[in-house]
N, C-alpha and C positions, 0 to 999 in steps of 0.2 A: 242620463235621462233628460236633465234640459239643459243648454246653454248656459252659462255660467253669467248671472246677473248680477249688476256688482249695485252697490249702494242700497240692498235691503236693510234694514235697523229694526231688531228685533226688542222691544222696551218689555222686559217682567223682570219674577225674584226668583232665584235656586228652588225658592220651599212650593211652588208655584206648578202643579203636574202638568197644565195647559202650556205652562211657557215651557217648561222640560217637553213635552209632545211635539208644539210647533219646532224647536229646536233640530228634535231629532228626525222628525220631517224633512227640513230644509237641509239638514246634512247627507241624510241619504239619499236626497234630490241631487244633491253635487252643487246648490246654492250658494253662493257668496253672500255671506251676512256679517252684521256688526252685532252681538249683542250688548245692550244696556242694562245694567243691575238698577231696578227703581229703588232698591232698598240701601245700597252705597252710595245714592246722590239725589238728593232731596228736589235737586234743581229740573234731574232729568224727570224724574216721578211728577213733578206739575208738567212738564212738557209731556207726557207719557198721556195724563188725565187732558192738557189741552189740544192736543191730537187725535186721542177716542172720545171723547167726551163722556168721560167716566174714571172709576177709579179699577174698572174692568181690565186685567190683564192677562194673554200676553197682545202688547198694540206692534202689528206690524207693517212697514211703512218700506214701500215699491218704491224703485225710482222715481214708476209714471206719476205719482203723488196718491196713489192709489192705496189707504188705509185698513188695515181688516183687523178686529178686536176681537179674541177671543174665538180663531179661526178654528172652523173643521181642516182633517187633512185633507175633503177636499175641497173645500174653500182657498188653501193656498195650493193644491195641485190647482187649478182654474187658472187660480192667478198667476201663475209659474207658467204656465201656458201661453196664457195670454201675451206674460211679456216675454217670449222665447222668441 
């Protein structure tokens, strides 16, 4: 469906249905992602809140530096667009 983008970093928790959605989104895009668990590392969950500015998740982060929190599916079809 799109080109295979590398370096997305996808920051939520398992228990989290938004970030289980965006996930499943981006796999059935054919997307290349990193997920981050904010609940296994305390460090990334403030880097997670200093990147969306919030404690809003799931925060996911484009190469282009282009950030979306708490994305519709198609808020990152757009984006998956865009950087195709």
């Amino acid at each position: 469906m799109y080109r295979e983008v590398d370096s997305i970093v996808v920051y939520g928790a398992d228990w989290c249905g938004d970030c289980r959605r965006a996930k499943s989104f981006l796999e059935a895009a054919g997307a290349d992602y990193v997920w981050i668990d904010v609940e296994r590392d305390p460090a990334k969950a403030a880097e997670a809140r200093r990147i969306g500015g919030s404690t809003r998740i799931p925060v996911v982060v484009f190469p282009d530096g282009s950030v979306l929190v708490e994305p519709s599916d198609a808020e990152l079809e757009a984006t998956l667009r865009r950087s195709a």
